[in-house]
N, C-alpha and C positions, 0 to 999 in steps of 0.2 A: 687615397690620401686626401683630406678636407682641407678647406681654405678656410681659415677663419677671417670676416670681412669685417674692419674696424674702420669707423669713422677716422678720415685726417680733418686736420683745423687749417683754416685759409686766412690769409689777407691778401682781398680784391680791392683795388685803389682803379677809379674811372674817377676821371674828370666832368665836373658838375656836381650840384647837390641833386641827390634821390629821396622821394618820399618816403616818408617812413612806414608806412602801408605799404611799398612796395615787399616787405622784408618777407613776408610770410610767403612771394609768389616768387622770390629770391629764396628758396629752400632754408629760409627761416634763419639770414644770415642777419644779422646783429648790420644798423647804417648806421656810420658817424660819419658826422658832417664836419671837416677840417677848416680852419677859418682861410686856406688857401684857396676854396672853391673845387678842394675833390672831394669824394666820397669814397671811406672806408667802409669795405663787407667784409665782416669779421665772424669766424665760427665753424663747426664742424658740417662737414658733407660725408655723406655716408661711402660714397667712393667717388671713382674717376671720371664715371659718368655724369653724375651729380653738378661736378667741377666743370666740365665739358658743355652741361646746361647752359650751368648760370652765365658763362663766355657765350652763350651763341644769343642768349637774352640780353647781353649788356650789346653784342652786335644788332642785334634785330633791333634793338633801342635807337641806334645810331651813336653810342655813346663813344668818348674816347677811352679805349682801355689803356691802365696807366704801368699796372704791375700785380701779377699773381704771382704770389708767397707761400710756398707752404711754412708751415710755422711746428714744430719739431721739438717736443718735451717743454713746451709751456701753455700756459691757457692762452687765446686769443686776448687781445686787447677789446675791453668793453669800458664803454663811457655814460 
């Protein structure tokens, strides 16, 4: 019996603004920049692994992580 592997959609919220070149080595997650001084990573990750990545890159970053969302029958939020 196969598994069929579908991308889920995220919002990553870390505190600080991230470059926006950073997005492509963040698995090509969509930054928006909040006028509160977080940054929103918004978009699809191919699985759980993917997810798991980008958490240990916003750690290796030193970053504060603020809140990971998955987001469930609607598109990600893009600005």
């Amino acid at each position: 019996m196969g598994t069929t592997l579908m991308a889920s959609k995220y919002e990553i919220r870390v505190k600080g603004h991230l470059p926006q070149y950073w997005s492509e080595w963040l698995e090509g997650l969509t930054i928006i920049h909040d006028s509160n001084g977080e940054t929103l990573l918004s978009g699809s990750l191919r699985d759980q692994a993917a997810l798991f990545g980008v958490v240990m890159k916003v750690r290796d970053l030193g970053l504060t992580l603020l809140s990971v969302n998955p987001i469930e029958g609607e598109p990600a939020r893009s600005e």
